[in-house]
C-alpha positions as MATLAB code, in Angstrom:
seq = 'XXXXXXXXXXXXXXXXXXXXXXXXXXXXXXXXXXXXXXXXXXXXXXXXXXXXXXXXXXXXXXXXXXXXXXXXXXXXXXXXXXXXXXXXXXXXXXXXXXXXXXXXXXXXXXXXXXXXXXXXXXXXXXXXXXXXXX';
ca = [
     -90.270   73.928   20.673;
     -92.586   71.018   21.396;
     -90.674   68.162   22.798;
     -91.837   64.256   21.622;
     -90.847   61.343   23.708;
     -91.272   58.197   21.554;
     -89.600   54.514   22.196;
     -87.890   52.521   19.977;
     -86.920   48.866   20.076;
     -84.154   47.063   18.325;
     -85.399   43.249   18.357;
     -82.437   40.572   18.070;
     -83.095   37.288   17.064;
     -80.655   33.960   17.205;
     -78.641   35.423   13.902;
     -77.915   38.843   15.895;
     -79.619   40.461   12.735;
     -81.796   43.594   13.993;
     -85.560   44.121   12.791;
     -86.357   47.484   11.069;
     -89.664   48.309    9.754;
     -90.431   50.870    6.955;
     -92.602   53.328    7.038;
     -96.191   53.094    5.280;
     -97.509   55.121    2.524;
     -99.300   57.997    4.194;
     -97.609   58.581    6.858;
     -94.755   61.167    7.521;
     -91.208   60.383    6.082;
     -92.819   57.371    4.193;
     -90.434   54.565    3.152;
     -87.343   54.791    5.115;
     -86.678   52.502    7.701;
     -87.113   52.915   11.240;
     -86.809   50.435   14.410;
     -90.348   49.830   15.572;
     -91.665   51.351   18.533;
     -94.195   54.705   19.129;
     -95.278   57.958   21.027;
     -95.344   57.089   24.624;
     -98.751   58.503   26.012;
     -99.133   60.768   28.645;
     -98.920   58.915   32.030;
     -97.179   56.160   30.479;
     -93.820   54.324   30.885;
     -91.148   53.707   27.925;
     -91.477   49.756   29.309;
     -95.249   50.233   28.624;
     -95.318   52.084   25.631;
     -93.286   49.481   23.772;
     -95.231   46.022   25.681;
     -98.214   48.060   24.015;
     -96.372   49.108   20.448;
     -95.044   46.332   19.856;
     -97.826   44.048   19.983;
    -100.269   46.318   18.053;
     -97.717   46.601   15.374;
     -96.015   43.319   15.265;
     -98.042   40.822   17.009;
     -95.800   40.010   19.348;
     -95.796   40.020   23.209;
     -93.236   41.414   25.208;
     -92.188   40.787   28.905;
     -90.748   43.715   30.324;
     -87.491   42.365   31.899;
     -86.546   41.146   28.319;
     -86.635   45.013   27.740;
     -82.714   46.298   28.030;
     -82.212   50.238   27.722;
     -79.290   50.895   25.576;
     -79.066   53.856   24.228;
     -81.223   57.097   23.222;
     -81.377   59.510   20.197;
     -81.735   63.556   20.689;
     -82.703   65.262   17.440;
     -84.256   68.677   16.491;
     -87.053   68.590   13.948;
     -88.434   71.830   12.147;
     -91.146   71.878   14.587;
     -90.098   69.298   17.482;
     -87.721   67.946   19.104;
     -87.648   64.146   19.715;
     -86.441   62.390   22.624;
     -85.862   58.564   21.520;
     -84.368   56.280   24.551;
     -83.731   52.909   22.009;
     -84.210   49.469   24.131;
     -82.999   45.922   23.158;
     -85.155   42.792   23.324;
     -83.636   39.210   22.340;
     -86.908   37.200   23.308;
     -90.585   37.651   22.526;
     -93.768   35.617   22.281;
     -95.321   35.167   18.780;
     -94.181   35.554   14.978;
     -93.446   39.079   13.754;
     -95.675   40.127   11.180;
     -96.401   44.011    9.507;
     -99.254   44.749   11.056;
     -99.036   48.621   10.315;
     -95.516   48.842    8.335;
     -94.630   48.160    4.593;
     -92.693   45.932    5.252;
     -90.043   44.011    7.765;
     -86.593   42.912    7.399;
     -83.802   41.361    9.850;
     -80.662   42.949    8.767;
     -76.876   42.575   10.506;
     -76.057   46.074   12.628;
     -73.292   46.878   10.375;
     -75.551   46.523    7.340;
     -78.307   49.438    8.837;
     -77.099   52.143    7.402;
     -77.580   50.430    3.930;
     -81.137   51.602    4.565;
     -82.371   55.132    4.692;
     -83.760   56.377    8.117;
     -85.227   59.223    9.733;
     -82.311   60.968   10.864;
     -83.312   60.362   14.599;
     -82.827   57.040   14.212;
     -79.416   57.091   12.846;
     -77.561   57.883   15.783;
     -78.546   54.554   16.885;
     -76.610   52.542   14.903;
     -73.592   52.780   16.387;
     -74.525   51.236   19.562;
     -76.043   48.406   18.063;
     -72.713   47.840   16.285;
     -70.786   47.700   19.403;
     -73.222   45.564   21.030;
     -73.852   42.660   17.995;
     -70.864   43.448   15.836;
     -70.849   44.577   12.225;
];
């Protein structure tokens, strides 16, 4: 079984509310929710992968030592397995806009899980409650 690497990013702003993104029309599991991030490349760092992600798909620019590794998500797909190391970033240059999503919304941790996910990206939310509180 093929085994994906991709980076995620929970961005925190002054409210402690998380950013999640949902998935476009068109692409695979369309309309849940995910925390934005990508496929890191081949040859490519997890720090560089989401400097890069982030700013094609939100507009924003992202130093790497506001880049905090916090935790990481191991799931089995039908045909891969995904390897998701989730960082935390609390400052950023620019306005977030949807640039490739649906949509955008700032939600409190213990509020994720009133919107549906990929199931990689579930495991996640418990961290992010311990860390910002429900």
């Amino acid at each position: 079984m093929k085994l994906l690497l991709v980076v995620a990013c929970a961005l925190v702003d002054a409210d402690r509310r998380v950013l999640i993104a949902k998935r476009p029309e068109g692409k695979g599991m369309a309309g849940l929710w995910e925390f934005p991030g990508g496929k890191v490349e081949t040859g490519e760092r997890p720090e560089d992968t989401l400097i890069r992600e982030l700013h094609e798909e939100l507009g924003i620019t992202v130093k790497e030592p506001c880049l905090a590794p916090l935790t990481f998500a191991s799931h089995a797909y039908d045909d891969f397995h995904l390897l998701m190391p989730l960082y935390v970033c609390r400052r950023w240059e620019g306005l977030v806009e949807a640039r490739e999503h649906a949509d955008l919304k700032w939600v409190k941790a213990g509020k994720l899980r009133d919107y549906p996910m990929p199931p990689a990206d579930e495991p996640l939310i418990p961290a992010l409650i311990d860390l910002l509180g429900a």
